[in-house]
C-alpha positions in Angstrom: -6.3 -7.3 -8.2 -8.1 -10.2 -9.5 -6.7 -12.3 -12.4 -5.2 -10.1 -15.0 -5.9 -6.5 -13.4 -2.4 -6.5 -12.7 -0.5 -5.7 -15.4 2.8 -4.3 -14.5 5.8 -5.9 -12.3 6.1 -6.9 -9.1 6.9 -4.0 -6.7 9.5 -4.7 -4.0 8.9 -4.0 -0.7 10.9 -3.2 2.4 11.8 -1.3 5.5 14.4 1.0 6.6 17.3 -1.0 8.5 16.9 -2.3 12.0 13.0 -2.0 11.1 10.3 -2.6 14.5 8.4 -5.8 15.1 5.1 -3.4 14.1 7.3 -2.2 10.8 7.8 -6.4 9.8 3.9 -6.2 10.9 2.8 -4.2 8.3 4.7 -5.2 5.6 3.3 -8.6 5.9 -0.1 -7.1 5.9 0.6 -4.6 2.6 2.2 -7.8 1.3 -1.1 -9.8 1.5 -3.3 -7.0 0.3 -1.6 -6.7 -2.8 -0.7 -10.1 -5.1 2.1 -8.6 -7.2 4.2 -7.5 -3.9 6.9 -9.3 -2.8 8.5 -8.4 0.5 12.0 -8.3 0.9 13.6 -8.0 4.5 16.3 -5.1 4.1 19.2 -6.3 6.3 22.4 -4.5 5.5 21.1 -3.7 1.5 22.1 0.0 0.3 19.8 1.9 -2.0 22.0 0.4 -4.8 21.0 -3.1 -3.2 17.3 -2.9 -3.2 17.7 -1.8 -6.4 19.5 -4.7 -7.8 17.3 -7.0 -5.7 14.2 -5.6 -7.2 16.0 -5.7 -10.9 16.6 -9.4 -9.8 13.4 -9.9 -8.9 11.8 -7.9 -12.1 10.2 -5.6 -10.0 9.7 -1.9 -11.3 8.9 -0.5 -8.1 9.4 -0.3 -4.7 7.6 0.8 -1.4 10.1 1.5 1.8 8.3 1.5 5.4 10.5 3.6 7.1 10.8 5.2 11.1 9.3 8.4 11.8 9.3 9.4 15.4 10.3 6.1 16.9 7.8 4.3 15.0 6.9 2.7 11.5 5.4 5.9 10.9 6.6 7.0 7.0 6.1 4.7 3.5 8.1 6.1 0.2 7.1 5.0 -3.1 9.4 4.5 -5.5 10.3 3.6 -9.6 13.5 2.1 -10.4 15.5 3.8 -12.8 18.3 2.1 -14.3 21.1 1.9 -11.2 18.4 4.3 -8.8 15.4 4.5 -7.3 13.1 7.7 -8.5 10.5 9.2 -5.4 7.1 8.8 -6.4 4.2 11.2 -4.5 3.3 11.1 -2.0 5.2 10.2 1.4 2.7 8.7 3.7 3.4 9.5 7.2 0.7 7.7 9.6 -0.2 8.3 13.1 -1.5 4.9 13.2 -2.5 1.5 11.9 -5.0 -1.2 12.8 -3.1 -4.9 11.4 -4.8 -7.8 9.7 -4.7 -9.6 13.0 -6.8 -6.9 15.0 -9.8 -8.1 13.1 -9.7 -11.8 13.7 -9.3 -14.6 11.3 -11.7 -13.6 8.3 -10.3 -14.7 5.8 -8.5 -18.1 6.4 -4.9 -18.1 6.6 -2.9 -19.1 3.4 -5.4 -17.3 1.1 -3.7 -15.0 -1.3 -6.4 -12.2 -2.1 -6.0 -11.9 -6.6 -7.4 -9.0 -7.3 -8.4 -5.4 -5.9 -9.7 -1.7 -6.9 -9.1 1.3 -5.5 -12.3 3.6 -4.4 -12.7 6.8 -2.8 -15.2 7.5 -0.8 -14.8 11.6 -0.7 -15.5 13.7 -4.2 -15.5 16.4 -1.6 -11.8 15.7 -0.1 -9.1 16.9 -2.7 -6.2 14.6 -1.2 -8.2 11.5 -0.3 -9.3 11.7 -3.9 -5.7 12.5 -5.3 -4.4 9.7 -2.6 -6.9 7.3 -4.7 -5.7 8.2 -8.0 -2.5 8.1 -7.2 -2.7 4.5 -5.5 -4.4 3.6 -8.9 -1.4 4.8 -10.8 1.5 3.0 -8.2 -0.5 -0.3 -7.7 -2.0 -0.5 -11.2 -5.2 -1.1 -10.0 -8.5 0.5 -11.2 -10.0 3.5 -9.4 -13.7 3.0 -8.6 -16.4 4.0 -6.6 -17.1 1.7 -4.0 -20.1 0.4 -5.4 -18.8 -0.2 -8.9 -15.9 -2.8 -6.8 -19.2 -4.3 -5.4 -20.6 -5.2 -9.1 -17.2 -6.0 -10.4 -15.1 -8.9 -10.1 -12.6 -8.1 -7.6 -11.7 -9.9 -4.4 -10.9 -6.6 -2.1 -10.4 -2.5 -2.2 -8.6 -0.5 -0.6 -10.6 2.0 0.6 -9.7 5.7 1.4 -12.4 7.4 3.4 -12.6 10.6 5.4 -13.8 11.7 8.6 -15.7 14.8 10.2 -12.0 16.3 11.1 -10.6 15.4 7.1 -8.7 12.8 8.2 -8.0 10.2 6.1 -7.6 6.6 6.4 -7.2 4.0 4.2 -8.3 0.6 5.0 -8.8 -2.9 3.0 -12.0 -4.3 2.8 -13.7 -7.6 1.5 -15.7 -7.3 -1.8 -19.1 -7.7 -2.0 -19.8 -7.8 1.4 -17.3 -4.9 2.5 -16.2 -6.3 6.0 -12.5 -5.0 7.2 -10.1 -7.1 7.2 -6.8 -4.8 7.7 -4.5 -3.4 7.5 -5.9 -0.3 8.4 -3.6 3.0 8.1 -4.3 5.9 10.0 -2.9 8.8 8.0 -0.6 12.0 9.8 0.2 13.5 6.4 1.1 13.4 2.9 3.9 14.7 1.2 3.4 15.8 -2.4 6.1 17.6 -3.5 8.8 15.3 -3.0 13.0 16.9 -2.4 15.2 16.5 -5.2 
């Protein structure tokens, strides 16, 4: 998100209570992929309290890592609404994630990355390429193809590709030279239409 591509908020961002070392893990990591974040540990907070923190804070979102089968395994997206916080699509439930520190020091510690783009590599995979557009909604980011990030001005993108099997993962890479530099998240599932 480089210079002024941001345009809305902040968006909070938190786990579930008594979160994992690997949940912490990769809130760190979303944290430092995206500059308008700010991560909040959760403690004892209610709904009602992450709400007020993020009204505190002037954020207009929020993204909870929560536990899904013993692990960090599900992220919810959500807008605050007055006193609530309104589900945004989709749920992410992963079955894995590569974190920044799997890669190695690329990028020196410190750095705060400014700017990113969202790209898609699959026009042939309907819910990578919904996944993309919706990430461009949430993060306020532009959606582009990955070699329109390359020409532009932005730091990193968050890449959603798709294997042989249609599985998707999304992963943040360096821009121009596209080297990984994590978090990588290995995706189960997505849930679109969200319970009431």
């Amino acid at each position: 998100m480089i210079s002024v591509l941001i345009k809305s908020g902040r968006i909070l961002l938190t786990t579930s209570r008594k979160p994992t070392d690997n949940m912490r893990t990769l809130c760190r990591d979303i944290a430092y992929a995206f500059p308008n974040i700010v991560q909040v540990n959760r403690g004892k907070l209610s709904i009602e309290g992450i709400v007020e923190r993020a009204l505190e804070l002037g954020a207009e979102k929020v993204i909870v890592v929560d536990r899904w089968k013993g692990g960090f395994g599900k992220m919810g997206f959500f807008e605050v609404k007055q006193d609530d916080l309104s589900g945004v699509a989709p749920i992410i439930y992963l079955r894995g994630a590569k974190f920044r520190r799997d890669f190695g020091r690329i990028v020196s510690k410190g750095i705060r990355l400014r700017s990113v783009a969202i790209a898609s590599s699959s026009n042939r995979n309907f819910e990578a390429q919904r996944l993309a557009n919706a990430f461009s909604n949430f993060f306020d980011a532009p959606a582009l193809s990955i070699e329109k990030t390359i020409n532009n001005e932005h730091h990193t993108v968050v890449q959603i590709l798709t294997d042989s099997l249609n599985r998707i993962t999304i992963t943040l890479k360096l821009v121009p030279e596209l080297i990984e530099i994590g978090p990588r998240l290995e995706i189960s599932h997505l849930v679109w239409e969200l319970p009431q």
